[in-house]
PDB file with SEQRES, HELIX, SHEET and CRYST1 records, atoms N, CA, C and O in Angstrom:
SEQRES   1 A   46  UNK UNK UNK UNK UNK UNK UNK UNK UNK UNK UNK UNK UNK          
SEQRES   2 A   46  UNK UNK UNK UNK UNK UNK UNK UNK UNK UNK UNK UNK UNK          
SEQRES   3 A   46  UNK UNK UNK UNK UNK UNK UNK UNK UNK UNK UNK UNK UNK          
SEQRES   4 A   46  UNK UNK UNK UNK UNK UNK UNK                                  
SHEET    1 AA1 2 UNK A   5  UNK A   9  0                                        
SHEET    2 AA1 2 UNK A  14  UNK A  17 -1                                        
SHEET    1 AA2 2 UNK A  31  UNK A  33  0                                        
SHEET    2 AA2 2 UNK A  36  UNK A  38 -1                                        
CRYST1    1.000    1.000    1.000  90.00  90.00  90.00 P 1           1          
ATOM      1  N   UNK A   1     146.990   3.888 319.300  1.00  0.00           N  
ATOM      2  CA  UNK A   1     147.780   5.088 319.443  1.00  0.00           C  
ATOM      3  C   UNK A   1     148.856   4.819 320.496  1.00  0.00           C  
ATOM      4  O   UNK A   1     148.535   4.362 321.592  1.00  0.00           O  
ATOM      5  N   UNK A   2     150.154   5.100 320.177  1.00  0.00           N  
ATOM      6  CA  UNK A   2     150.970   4.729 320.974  1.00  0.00           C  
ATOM      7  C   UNK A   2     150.995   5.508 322.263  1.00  0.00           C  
ATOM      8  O   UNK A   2     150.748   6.713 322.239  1.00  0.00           O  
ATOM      9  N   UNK A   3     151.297   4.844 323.458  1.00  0.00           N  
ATOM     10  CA  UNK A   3     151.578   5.714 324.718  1.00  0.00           C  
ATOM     11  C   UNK A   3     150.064   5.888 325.246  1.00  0.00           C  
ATOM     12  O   UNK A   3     149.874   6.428 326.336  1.00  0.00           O  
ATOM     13  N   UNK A   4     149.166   5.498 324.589  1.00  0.00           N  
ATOM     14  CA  UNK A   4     147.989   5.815 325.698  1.00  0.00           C  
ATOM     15  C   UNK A   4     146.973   4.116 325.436  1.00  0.00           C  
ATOM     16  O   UNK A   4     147.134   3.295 324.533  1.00  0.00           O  
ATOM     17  N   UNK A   5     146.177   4.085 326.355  1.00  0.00           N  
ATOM     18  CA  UNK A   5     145.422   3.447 326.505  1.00  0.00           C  
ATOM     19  C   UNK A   5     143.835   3.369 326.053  1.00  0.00           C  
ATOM     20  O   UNK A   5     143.020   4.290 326.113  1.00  0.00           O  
ATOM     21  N   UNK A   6     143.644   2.193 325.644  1.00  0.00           N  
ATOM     22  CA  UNK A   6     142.199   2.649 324.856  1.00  0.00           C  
ATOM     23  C   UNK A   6     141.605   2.241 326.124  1.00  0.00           C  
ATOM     24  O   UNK A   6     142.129   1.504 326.960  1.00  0.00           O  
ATOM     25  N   UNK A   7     140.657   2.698 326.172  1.00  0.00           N  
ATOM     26  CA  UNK A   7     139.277   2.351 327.152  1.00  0.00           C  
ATOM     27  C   UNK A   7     137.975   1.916 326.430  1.00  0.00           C  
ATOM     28  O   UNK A   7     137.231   0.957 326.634  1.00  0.00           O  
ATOM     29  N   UNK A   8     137.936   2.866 325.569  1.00  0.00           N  
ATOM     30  CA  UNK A   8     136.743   2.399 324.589  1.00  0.00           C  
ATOM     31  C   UNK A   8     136.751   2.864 323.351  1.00  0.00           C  
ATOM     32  O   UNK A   8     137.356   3.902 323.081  1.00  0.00           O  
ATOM     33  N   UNK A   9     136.155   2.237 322.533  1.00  0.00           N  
ATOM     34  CA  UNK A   9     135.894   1.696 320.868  1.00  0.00           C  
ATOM     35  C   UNK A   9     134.222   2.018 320.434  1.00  0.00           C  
ATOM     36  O   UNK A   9     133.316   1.262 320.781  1.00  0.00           O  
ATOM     37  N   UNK A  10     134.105   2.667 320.011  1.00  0.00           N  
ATOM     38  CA  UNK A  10     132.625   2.645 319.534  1.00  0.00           C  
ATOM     39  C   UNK A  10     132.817   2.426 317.811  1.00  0.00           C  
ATOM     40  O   UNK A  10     133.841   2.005 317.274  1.00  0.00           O  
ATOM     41  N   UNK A  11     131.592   2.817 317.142  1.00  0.00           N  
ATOM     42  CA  UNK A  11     131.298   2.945 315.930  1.00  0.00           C  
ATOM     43  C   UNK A  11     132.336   4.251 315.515  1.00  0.00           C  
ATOM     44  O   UNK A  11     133.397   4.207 314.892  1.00  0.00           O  
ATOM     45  N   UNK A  12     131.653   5.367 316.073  1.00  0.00           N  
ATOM     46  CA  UNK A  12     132.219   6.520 315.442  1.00  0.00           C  
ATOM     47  C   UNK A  12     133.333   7.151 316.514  1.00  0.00           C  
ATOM     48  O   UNK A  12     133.862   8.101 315.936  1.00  0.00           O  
ATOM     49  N   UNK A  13     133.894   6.993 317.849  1.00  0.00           N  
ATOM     50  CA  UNK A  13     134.631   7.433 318.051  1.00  0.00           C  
ATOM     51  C   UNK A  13     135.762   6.494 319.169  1.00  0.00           C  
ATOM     52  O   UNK A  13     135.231   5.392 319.313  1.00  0.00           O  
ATOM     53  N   UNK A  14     136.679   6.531 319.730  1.00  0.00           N  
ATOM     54  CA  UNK A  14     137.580   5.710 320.471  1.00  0.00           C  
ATOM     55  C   UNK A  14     137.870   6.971 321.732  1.00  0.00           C  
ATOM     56  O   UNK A  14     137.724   8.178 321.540  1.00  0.00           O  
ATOM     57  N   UNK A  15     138.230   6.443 322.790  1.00  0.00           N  
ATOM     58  CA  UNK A  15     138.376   6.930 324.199  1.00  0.00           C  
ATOM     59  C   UNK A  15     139.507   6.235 324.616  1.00  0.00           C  
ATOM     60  O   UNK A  15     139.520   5.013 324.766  1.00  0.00           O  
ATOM     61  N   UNK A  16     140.582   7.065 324.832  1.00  0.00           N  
ATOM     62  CA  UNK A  16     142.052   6.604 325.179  1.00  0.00           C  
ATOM     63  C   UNK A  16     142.232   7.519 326.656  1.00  0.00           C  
ATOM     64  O   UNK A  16     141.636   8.578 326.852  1.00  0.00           O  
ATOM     65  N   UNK A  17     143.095   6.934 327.553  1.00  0.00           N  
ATOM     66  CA  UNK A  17     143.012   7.515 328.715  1.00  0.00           C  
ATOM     67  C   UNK A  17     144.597   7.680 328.701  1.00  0.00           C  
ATOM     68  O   UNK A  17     145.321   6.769 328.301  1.00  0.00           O  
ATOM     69  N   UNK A  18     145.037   8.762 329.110  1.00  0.00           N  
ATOM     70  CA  UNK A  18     146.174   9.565 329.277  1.00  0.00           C  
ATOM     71  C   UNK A  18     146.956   9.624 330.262  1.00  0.00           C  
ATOM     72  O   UNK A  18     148.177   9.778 330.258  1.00  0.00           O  
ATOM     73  N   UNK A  19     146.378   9.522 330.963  1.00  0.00           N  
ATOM     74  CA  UNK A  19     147.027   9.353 332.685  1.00  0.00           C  
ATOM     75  C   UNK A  19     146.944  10.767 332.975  1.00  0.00           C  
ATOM     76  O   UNK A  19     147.066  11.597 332.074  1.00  0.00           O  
ATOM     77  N   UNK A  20     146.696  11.165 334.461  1.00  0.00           N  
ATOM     78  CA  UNK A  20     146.460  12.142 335.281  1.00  0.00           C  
ATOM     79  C   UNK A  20     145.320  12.713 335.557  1.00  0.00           C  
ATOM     80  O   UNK A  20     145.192  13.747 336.212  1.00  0.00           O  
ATOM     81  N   UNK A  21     143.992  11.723 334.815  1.00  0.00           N  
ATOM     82  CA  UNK A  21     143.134  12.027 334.969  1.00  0.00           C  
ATOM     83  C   UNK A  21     142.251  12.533 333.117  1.00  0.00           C  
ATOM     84  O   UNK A  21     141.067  12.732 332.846  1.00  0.00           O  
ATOM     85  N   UNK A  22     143.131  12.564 332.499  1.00  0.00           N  
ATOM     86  CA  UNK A  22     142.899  13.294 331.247  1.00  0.00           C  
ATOM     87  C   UNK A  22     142.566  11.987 330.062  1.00  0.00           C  
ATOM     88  O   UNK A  22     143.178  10.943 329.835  1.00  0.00           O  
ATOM     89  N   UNK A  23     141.475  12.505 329.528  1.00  0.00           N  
ATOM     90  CA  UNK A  23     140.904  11.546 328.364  1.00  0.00           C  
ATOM     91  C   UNK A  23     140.956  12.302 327.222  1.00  0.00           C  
ATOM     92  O   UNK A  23     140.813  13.524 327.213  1.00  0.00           O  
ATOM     93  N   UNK A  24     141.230  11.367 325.899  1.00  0.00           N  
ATOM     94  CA  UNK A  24     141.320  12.126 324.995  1.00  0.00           C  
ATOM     95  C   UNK A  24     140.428  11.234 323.976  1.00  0.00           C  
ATOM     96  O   UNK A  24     140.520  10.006 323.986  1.00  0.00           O  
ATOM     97  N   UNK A  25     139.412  12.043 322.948  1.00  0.00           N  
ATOM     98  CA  UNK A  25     138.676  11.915 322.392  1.00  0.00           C  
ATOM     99  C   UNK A  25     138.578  11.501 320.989  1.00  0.00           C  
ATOM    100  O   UNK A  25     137.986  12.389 320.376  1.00  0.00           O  
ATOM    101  N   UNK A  26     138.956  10.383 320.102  1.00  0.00           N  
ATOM    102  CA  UNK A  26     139.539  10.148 318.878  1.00  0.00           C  
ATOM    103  C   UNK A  26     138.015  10.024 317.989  1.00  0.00           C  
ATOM    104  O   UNK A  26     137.268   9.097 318.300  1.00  0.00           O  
ATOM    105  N   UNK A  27     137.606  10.959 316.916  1.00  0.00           N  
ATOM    106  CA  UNK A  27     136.113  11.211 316.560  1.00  0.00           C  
ATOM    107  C   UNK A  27     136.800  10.494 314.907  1.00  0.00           C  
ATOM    108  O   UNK A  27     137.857  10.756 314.333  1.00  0.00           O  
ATOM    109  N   UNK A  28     135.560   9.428 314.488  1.00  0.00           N  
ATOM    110  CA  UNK A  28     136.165   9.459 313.149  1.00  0.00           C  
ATOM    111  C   UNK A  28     135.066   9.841 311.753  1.00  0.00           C  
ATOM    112  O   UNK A  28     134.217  10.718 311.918  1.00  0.00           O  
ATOM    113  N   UNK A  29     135.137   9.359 310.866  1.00  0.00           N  
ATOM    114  CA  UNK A  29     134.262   9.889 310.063  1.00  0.00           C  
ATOM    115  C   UNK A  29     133.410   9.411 309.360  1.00  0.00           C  
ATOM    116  O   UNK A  29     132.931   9.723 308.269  1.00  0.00           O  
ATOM    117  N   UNK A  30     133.170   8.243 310.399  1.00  0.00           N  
ATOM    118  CA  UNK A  30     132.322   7.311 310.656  1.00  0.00           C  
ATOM    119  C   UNK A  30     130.755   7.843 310.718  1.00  0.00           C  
ATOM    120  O   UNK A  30     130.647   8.919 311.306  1.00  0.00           O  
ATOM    121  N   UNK A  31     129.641   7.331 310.261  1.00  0.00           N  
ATOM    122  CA  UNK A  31     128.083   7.949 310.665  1.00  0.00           C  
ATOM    123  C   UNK A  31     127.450   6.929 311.137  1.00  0.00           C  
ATOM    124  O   UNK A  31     127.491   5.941 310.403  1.00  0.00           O  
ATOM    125  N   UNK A  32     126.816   6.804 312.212  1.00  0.00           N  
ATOM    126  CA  UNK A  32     125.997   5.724 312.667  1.00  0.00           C  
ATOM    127  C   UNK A  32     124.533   6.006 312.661  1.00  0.00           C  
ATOM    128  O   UNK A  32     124.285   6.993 313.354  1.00  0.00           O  
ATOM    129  N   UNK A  33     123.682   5.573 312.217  1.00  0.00           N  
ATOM    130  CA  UNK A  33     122.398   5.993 312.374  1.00  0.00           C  
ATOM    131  C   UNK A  33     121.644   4.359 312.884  1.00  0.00           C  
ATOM    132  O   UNK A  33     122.031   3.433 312.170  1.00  0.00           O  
ATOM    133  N   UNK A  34     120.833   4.031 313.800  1.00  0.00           N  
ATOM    134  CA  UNK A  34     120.243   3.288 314.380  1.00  0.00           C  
ATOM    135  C   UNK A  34     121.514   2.032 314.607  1.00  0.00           C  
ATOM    136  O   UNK A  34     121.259   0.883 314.245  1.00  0.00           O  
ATOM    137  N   UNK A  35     122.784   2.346 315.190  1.00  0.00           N  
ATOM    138  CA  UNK A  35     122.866   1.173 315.089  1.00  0.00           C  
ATOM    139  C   UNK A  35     124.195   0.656 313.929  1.00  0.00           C  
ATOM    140  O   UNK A  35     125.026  -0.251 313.863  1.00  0.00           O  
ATOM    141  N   UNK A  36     123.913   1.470 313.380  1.00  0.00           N  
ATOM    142  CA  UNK A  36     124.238   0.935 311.776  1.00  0.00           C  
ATOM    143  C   UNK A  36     125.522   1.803 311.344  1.00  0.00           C  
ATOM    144  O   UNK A  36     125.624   2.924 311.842  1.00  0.00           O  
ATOM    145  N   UNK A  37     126.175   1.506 310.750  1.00  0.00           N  
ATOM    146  CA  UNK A  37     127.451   2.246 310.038  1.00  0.00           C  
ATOM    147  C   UNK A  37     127.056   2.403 308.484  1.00  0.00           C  
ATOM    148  O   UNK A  37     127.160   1.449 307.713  1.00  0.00           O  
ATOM    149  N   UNK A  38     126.512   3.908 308.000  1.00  0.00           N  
ATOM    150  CA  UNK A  38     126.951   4.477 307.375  1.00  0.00           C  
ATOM    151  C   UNK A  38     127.630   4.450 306.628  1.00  0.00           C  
ATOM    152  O   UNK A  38     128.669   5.003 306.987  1.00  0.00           O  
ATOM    153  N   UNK A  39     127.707   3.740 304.759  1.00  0.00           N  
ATOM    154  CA  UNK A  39     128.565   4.036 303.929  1.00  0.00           C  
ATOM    155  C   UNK A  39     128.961   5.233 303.348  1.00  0.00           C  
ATOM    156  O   UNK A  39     130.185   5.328 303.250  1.00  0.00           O  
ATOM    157  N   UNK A  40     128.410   6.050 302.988  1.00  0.00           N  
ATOM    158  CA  UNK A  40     128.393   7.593 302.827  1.00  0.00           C  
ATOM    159  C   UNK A  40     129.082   8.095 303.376  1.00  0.00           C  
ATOM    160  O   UNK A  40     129.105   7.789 304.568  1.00  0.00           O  
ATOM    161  N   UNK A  41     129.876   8.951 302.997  1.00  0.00           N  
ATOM    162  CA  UNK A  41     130.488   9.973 303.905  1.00  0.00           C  
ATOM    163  C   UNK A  41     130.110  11.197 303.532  1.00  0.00           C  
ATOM    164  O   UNK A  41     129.571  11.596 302.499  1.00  0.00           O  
ATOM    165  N   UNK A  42     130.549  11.886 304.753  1.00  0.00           N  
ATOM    166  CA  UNK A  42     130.224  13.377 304.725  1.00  0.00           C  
ATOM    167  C   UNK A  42     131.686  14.412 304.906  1.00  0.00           C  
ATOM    168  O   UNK A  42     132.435  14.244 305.869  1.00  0.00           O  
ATOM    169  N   UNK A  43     131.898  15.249 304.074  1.00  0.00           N  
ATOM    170  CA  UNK A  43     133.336  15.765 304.062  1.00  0.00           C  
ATOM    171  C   UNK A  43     133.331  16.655 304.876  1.00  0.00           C  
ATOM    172  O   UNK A  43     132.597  17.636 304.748  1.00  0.00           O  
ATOM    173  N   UNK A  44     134.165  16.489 305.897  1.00  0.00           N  
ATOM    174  CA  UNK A  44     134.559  17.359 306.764  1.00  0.00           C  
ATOM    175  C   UNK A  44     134.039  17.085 307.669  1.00  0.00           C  
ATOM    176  O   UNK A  44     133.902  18.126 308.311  1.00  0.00           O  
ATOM    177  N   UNK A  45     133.467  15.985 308.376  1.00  0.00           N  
ATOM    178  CA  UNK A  45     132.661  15.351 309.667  1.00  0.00           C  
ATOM    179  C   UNK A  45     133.297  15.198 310.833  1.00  0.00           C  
ATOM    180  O   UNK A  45     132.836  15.124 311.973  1.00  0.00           O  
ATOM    181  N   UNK A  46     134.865  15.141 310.280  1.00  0.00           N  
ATOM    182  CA  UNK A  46     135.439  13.999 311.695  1.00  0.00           C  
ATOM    183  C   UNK A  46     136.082  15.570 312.136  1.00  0.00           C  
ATOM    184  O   UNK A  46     136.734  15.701 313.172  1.00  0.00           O  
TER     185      UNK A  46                                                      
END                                                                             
């Protein structure tokens, strides 16, 4: 994402830092269960 910084990467969501103190939360629609990524999707998750 342009203009911000990632901090962290998971399975299902990413953590970009904003500056001033402010984090912003990128959720995707991704499902992890033990570990594992989820082929299935679920509509309307993210």
């Amino acid at each position: 994402m342009e203009g911000k910084e990632l901090m962290r990467k998971g399975k299902v969501k990413e953590v970009y830092d904003l500056g001033n103190g402010m984090l912003e939360f990128l959720f995707t629609d991704n499902i992890s269960v033990f570990d594992k990524i989820i082929p299935t999707s679920i509509r309307h998750k993210g």
